[in-house]
Structures are given as C-alpha cells and as structure tokens.
N, C-alpha and C positions, 0 to 999 in steps of 0.2 A: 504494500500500500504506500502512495506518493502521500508525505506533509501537503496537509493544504499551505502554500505560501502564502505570510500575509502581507498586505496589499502595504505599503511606507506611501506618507501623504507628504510633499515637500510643497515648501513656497514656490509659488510663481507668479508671472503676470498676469495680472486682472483678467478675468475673465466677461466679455459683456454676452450677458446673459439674453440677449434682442437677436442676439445671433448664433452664437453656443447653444445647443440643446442638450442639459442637463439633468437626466429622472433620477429621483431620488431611489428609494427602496423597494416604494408602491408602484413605482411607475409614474411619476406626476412629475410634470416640469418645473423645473426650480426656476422662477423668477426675479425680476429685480425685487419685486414688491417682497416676495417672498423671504426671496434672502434678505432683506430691509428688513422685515419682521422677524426672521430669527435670530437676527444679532444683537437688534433689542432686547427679546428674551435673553438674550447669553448673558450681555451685559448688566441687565436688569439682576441675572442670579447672581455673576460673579460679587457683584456690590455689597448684595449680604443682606442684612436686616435694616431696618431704618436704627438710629438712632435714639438713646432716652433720652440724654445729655442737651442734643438740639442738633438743627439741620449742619450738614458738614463736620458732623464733631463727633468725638470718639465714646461710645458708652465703656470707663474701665469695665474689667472681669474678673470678680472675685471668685477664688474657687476656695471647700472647705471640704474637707475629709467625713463623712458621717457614718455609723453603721447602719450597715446592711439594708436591717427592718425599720431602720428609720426613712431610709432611700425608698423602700417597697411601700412604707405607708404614705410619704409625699407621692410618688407615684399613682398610685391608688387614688388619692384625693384630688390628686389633678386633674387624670379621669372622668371622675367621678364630676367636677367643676367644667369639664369640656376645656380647661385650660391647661398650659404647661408648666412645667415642675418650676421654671426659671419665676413668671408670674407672682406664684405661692409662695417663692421665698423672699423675691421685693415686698411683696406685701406683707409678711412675718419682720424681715427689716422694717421696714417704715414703721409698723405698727412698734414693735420693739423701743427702737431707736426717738419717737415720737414722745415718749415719758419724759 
C-alpha cells in the first residue's frame, strides 16, 4: 500500500478569483465575496474574546490551583447557570472583594 502524500500549501501570488476557478470541498466556487467572508471569520477568531478591562485593552489572567470536587462543583453550577466557570468566579470575586 502507497502513503497517501500530503498535499504542503506555500505562499504565492494573489490569486483573482473573477478568473481562477477554485471548488472548495463540496464543490462550490470560492469567490471574492466568499473568501472576503472567510477571512473575516478567521480574523474575527484569531482576536479572541472581547475585553473586560475596555475596548483595545488587555483583560489580566488570574489562575489559582483548587481541588478536584471543588472544580467539578463550579463546573456543575455553571451548567446548571447556562454560564461559564470563568463568569462564576468574577462574580464570587466581586462579591468577595466588594466587603
């Protein structure tokens, strides 16, 4: 049996897409419009989460050690809230820290 080779993608000159025809996966033409839209998308992911702190600005990252069943019961309650773990713990800070 032959290795399937895989395929090495390198840079090159712009391709215009009004005259290249390009199918993706499914068979469907890659267009300007299209590839406009999915770079937004990429970019949109690579950028990450919004910010708490304010726009252009960095939210720090506190991290803290817990056990286990403490992990599994924040877990569970986040769940249980349709929020995430991170949420639950600003919010046990604030309220904490609020005294």
């Amino acid at each position: 049996m032959s290795k399937k080779q895989k395929v090495k993608y390198v840079w090159g000159k712009d391709v215009d897409l009004d005259i290249t025809v390009i199918l993706d996966k499914q068979g469907n033409r890659l267009t300007n419009a299209r590839a406009e839209k999915i770079s937004q998308e990429i970019i949109k992911q690579a950028t990450g989460r919004p910010s708490l702190t304010g726009p252009k600005k960095v939210s720090p990252e506190v991290k803290a050690r817990v056990p286990q069943k403490l992990k599994v019961r924040l877990e569970r309650e986040a769940k249980r809230r349709g929020e995430t773990p991170s949420v639950l713990i600003r919010e046990a800070l604030e309220s904490y820290l609020s005294v």
